[in-house]
Every structure is written in structure tokens, then in C-alpha cells.
C-alpha beads as a LAMMPS data file, in Angstrom:
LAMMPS data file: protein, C-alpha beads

250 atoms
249 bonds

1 atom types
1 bond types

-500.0 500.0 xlo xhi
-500.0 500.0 ylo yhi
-500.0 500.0 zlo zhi

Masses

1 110.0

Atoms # bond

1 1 1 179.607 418.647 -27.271
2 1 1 179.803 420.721 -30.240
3 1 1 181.695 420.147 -33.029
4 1 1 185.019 421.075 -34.311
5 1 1 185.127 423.843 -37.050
6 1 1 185.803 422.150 -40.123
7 1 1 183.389 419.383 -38.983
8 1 1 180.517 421.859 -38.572
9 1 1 181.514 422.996 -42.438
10 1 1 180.453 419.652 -43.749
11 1 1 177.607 419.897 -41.890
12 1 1 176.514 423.620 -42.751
13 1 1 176.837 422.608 -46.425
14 1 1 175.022 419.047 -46.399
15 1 1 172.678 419.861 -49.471
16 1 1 173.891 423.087 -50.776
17 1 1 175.988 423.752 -53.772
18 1 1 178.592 426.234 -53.393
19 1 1 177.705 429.487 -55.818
20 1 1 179.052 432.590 -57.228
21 1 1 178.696 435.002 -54.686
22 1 1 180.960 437.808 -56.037
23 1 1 183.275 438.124 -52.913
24 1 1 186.160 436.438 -54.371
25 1 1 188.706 434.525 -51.900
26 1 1 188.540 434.568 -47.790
27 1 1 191.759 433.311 -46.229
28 1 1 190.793 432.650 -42.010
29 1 1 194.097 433.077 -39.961
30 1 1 193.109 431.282 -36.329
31 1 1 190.131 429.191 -36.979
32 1 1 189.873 428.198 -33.730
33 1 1 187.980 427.868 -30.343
34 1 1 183.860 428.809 -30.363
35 1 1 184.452 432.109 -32.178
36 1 1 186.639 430.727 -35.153
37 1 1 184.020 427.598 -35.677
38 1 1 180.986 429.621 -35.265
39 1 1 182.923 432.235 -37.689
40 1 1 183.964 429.330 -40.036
41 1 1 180.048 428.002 -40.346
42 1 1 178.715 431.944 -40.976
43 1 1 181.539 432.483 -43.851
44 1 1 182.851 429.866 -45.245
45 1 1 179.445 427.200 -44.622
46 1 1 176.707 429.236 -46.296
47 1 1 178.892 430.264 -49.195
48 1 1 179.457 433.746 -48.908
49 1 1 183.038 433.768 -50.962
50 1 1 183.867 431.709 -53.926
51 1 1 186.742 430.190 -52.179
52 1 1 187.533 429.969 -49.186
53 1 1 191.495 429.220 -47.599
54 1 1 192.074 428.092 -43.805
55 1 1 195.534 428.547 -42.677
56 1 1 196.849 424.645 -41.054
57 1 1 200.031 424.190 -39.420
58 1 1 199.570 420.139 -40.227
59 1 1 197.981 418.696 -43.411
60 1 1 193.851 418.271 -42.869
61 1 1 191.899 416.220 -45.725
62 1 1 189.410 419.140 -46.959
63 1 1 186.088 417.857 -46.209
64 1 1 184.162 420.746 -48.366
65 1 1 183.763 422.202 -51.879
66 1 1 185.139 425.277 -51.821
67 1 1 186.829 425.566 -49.059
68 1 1 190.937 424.235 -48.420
69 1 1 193.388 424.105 -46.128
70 1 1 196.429 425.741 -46.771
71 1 1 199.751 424.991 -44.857
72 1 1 201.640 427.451 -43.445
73 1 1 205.103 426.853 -43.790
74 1 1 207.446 426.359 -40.779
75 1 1 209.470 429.379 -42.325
76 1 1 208.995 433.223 -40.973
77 1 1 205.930 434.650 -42.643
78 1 1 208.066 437.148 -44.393
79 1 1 209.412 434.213 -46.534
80 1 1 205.524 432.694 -46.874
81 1 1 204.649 431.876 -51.134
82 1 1 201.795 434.246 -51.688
83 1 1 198.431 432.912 -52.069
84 1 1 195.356 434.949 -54.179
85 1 1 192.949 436.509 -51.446
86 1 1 190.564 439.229 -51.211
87 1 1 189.334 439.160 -47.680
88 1 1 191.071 438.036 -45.095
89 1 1 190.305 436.911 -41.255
90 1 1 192.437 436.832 -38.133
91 1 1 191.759 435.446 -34.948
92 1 1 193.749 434.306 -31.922
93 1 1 191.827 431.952 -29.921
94 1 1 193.373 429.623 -28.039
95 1 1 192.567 426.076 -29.793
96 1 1 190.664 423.700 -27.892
97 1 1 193.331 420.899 -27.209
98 1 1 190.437 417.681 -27.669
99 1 1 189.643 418.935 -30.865
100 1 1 191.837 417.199 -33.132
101 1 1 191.152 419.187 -36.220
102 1 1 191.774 422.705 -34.053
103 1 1 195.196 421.693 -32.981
104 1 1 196.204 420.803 -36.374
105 1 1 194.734 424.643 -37.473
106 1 1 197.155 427.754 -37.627
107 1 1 196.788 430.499 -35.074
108 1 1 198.740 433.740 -35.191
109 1 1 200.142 435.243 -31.925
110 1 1 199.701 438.822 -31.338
111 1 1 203.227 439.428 -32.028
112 1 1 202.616 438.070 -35.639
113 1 1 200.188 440.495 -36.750
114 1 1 201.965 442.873 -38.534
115 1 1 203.865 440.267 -40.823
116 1 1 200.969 438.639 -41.472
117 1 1 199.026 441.441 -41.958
118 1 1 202.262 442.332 -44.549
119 1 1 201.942 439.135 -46.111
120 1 1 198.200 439.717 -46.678
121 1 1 198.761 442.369 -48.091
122 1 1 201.154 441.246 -50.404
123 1 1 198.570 438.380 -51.550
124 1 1 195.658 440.715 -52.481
125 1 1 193.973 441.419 -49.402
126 1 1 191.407 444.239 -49.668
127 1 1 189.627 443.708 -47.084
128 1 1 191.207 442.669 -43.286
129 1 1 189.101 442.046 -40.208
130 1 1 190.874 441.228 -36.748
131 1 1 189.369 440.104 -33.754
132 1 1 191.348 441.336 -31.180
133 1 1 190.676 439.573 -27.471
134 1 1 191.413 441.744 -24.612
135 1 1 191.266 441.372 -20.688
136 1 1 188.055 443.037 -19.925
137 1 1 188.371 446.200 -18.084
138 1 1 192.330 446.916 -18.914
139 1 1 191.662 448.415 -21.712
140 1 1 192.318 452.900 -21.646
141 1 1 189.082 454.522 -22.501
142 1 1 191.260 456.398 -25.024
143 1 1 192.293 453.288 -27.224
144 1 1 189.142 451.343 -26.770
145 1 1 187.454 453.268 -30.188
146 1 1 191.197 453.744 -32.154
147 1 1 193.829 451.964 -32.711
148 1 1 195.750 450.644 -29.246
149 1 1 198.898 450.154 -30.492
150 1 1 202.040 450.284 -33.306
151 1 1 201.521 446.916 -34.458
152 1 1 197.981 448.555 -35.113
153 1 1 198.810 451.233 -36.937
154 1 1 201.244 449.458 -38.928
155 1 1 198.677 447.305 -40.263
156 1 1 196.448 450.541 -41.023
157 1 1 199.510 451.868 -42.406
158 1 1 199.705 449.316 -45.321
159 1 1 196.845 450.310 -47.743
160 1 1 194.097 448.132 -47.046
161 1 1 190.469 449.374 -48.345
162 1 1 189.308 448.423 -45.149
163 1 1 190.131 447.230 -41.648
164 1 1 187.798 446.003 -38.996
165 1 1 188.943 445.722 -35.680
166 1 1 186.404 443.912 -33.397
167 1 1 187.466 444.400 -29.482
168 1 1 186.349 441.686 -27.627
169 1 1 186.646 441.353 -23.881
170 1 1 187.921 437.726 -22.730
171 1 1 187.061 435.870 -19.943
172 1 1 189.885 435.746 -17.575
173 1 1 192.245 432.600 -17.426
174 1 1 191.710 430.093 -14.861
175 1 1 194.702 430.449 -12.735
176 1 1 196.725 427.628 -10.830
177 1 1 198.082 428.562 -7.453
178 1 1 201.085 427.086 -5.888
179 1 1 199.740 427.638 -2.301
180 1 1 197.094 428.499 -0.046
181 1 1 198.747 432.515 0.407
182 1 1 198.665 432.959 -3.381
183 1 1 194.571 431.529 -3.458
184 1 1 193.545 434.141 -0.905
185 1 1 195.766 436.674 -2.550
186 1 1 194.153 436.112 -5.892
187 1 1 190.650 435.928 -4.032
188 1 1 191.299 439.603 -2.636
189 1 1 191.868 440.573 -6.062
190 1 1 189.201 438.923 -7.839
191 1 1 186.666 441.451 -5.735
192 1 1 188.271 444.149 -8.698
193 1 1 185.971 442.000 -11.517
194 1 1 182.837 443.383 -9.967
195 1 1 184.319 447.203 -11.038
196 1 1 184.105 445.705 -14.366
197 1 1 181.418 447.966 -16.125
198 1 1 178.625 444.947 -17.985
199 1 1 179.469 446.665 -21.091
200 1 1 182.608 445.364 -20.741
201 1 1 181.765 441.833 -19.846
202 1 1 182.416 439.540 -22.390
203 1 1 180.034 438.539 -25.552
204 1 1 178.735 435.079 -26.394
205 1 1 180.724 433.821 -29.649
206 1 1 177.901 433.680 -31.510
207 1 1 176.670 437.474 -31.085
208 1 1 180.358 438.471 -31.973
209 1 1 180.428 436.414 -35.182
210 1 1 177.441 437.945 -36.267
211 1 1 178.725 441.215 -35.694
212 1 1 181.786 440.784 -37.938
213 1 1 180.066 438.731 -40.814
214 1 1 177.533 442.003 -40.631
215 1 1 180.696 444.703 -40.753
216 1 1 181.953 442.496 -43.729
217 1 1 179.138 442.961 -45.686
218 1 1 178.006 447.203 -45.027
219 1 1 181.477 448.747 -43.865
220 1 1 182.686 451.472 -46.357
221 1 1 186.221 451.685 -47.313
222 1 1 188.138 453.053 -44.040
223 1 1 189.200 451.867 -40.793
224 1 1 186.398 450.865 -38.273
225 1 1 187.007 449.647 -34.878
226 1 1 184.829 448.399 -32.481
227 1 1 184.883 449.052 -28.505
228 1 1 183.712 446.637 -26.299
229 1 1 180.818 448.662 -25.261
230 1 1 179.523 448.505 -28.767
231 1 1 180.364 444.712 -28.980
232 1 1 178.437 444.541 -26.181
233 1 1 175.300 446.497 -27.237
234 1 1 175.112 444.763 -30.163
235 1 1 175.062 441.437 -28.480
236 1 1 171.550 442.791 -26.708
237 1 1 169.058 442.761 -29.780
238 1 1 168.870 444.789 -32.579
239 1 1 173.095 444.002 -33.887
240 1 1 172.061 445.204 -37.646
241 1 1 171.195 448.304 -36.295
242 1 1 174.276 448.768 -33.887
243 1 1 176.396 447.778 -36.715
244 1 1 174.714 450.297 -38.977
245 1 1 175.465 453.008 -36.766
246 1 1 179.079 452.305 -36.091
247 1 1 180.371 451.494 -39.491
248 1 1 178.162 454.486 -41.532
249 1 1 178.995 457.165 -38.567
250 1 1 181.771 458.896 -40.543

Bonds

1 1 1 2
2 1 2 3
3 1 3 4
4 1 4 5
5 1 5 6
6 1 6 7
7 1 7 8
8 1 8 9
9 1 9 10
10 1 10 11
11 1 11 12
12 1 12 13
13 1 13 14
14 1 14 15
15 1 15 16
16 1 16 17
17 1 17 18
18 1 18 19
19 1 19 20
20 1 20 21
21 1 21 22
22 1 22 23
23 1 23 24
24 1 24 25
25 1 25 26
26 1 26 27
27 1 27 28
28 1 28 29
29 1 29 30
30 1 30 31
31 1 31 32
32 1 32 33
33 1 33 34
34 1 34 35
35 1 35 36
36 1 36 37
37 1 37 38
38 1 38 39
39 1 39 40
40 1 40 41
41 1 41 42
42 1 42 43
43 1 43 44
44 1 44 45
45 1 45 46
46 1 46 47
47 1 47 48
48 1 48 49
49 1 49 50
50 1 50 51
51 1 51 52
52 1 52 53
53 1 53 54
54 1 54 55
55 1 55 56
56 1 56 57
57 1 57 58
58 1 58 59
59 1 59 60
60 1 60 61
61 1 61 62
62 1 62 63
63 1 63 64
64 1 64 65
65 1 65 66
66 1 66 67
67 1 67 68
68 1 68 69
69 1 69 70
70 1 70 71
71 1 71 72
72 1 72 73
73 1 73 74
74 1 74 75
75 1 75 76
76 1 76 77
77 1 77 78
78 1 78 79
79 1 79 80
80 1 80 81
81 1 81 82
82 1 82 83
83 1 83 84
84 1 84 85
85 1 85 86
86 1 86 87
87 1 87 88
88 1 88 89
89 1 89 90
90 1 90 91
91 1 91 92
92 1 92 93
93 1 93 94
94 1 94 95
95 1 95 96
96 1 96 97
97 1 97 98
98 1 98 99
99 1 99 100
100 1 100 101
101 1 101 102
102 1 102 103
103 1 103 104
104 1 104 105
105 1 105 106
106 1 106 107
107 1 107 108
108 1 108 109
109 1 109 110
110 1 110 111
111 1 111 112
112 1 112 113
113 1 113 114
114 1 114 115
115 1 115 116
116 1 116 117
117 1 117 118
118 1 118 119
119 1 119 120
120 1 120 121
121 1 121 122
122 1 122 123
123 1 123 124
124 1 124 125
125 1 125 126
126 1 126 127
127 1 127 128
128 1 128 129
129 1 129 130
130 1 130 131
131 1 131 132
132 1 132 133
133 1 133 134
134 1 134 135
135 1 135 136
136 1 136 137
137 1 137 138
138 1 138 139
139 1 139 140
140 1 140 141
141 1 141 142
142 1 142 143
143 1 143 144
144 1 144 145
145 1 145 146
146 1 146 147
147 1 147 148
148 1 148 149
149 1 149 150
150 1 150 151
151 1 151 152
152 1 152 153
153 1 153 154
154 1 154 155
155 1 155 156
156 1 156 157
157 1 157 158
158 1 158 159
159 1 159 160
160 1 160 161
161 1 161 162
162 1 162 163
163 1 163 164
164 1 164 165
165 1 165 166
166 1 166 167
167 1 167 168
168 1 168 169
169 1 169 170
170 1 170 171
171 1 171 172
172 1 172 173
173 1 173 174
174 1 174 175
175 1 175 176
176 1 176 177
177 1 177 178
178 1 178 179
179 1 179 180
180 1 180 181
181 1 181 182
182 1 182 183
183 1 183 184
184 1 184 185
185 1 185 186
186 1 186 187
187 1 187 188
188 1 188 189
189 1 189 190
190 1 190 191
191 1 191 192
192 1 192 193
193 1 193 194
194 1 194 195
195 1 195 196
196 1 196 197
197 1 197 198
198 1 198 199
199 1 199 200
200 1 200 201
201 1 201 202
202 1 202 203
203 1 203 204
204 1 204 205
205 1 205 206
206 1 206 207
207 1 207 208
208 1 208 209
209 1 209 210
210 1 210 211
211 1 211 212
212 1 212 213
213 1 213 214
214 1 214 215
215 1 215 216
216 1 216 217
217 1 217 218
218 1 218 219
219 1 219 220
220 1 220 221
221 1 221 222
222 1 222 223
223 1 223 224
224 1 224 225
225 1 225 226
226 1 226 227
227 1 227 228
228 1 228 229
229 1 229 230
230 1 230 231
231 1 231 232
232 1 232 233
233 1 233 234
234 1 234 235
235 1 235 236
236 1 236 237
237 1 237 238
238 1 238 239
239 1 239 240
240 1 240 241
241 1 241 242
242 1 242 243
243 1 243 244
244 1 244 245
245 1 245 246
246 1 246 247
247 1 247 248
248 1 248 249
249 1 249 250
């Protein structure tokens, strides 16, 4: 079993000293589930940043030099004290429920993005990078490479240097059925998954973590967004390359 994210931070830094790096502050909104530990070792483990915050609904001893946890008050985010940050990451994974540490972590819902991404803002953000989960193959072709919708383009609308949007297709939710009508009903369904283009399937956590710690480092100032299809190529090999073309095709 794998461990939880702030666990796999002690262990990612047994041995290392944290240094200068240059990149100032990273503040992780929703570091939870595979993607928000594996993005939590890549970021915050091998000391990209200087500092690094992690947003906790419950008080966490910090295990790791450098890194904190920073309580998020019970109050609306509008009314949030503002913290010094210059890059900041948002996820909304689901947290794993026998990880201790990941139910005591702070995860946005969707609805919450454009207050946070306000309150971001307000702290210094530069630089915002969301990883947006979606149900794979309900997506329009015409939002899948722009921005999908007005909480979107509010954030956009705010004046960062740059925003990353990472689409990532989810895998579907294991549903509970209250009969034997609604199992075959939801079998007859299912048969629509095999429409499902591969490029749309979804990405091992790992391959998509890599993806955005690469966009962090080479994206110009701008908005970039990334369709599944491209989430998914890059997942097949040569991701630095992928990247490249994506975030320098202007």
C-alpha cells in the first residue's frame, strides 16, 4: 500500500537539504488521492520552491523542512487572511478515506474555484495550474482545448501570468444499485464506454503529474489548456516533447 502524501514527503527528502531554487512559494489546494501525493513528492519533495504551503482543514504536525500546513479557516474563502504565494496548485480528488493524513487535507469543490482562484490571486499568485477531472467522453470537442465554462473564464479573467488547465478524464464511479432492474439497466448502458475514443481513456497519476510539473517549468506567460487527447499522448513516451509542443504552439 502506498503511502499517504505528506508521508511520502518525509520520505522524498530523507538526506536532502532543502535549497534556493528561485521559484518562491507553492501553495497545493487538494493534496489528495494518487495524483495530489504523487504531485506533492514531484514539487514539494525534491525542492523545487523555497516554500512550500498545503492547504488542511484539521491541524497536521509538519513532518518536512520547507514545507507547512496551513489551515483553512471554516469561514467563506472570500473572508480567508492572505498568505504570500507565487505558484499555486488546485486539485479535486476525492481523498482516500484510510488515509488519515488525506482526510485531514483541504480539497476545493468545483464550485469553489473561482473564490479561491480570487483569493489566490489576492495572495500573489502568478502562476495557477488546475487539474480539472472530467467524465471521459462527455466532454464537447469544442471546450476540450478552451476554456469549458464561466467559472473558467473568470479565473482567466483575473490577471494571472499564467494558467494551466490540465483535462484529465476520470474513471467512472462505482455505482450502487438498489435492484436487480437498475443493474441490467446500468449494464445496457455501460456498452456506451466502449465508444469512448483511447485518447480519452484515463491517464495513470503518475504520467499526469509529470505533465504538469513539466508545464510549470517551460509554459510562457498565457493561458494553456490541455485536452485529454494530449494528456493522453503524453502519457505514451516522449511527455517533454508533447509538452513542448502544446505550451510553445502560440
Amino acid at each position: 500500500m502506498s503511502a499517504d502524501p505528506l508521508q511520502a514527503l518525509q520520505a522524498a527528502s530523507r538526506g536532502a537539504q532543502p535549497i534556493a531554487s528561485g521559484e518562491g512559494t507553492l501553495l497545493i489546494a487538494g493534496a489528495t488521492g494518487a495524483l495530489g501525493q504523487e504531485l506533492v513528492r514531484r514539487l514539494a519533495g525534491r525542492h523545487r520552491f523555497d516554500h512550500t504551503r498545503v492547504l488542511a482543514r484539521e491541524p497536521i504536525r509538519d513532518g518536512l523542512r520547507g514545507v507547512e500546513t496551513l489551515l483553512a479557516p471554516v469561514a467563506e474563502i472570500a473572508q480567508w487572511p492572505l498568505v504570500a504565494a507565487d505558484t499555486a496548485l488546485v486539485l479535486f480528488e476525492t481523498p482516500r478515506l484510510y488515509y488519515d493524513r488525506e482526510r485531514a487535507l483541504w480539497t476545493p469543490e468545483p464550485a469553489q474555484l473561482p473564490a479561491l482562484a480570487r483569493w489566490l490571486r489576492a495572495c500573489g499568485v502568478r502562476t495557477l495550474a488546475i487539474v480539472q477531472p472530467h467524465d471521459q467522453g462527455r466532454l464537447p470537442e469544442a471546450l476540450k482545448r478552451g476554456l469549458a465554462s464561466l467559472d473558467e473564464e473568470a479565473v482567466v479573467a483575473l490577471g494571472f501570468e499564467r494558467v494551466i488547465i490540465v483535462r484529465s478524464a476520470q474513471k467512472p464511479a462505482a455505482a450502487r444499485f438498489a435492484n436487480p432492474a437498475e443493474r441490467l439497466a446500468a449494464w445496457m448502458l455501460s456498452i456506451a464506454r466502449f465508444m469512448v475514443p483511447t485518447s480519452e481513456q484515463p491517464v495513470r497519476a503518475t504520467k499526469v503529474a509529470e505533465l504538469v510539473d513539466v508545464a510549470l517549468r517551460i509554459a510562457p506567460p498565457g493561458v494553456h489548456v490541455a485536452a485529454p487527447e494530449l494528456v493522453w499522448q503524453a502519457a505514451q513516451g516522449e511527455l517533454r516533447a508533447v509538452a513542448e509542443g502544446w505550451l510553445r504552439a502560440r
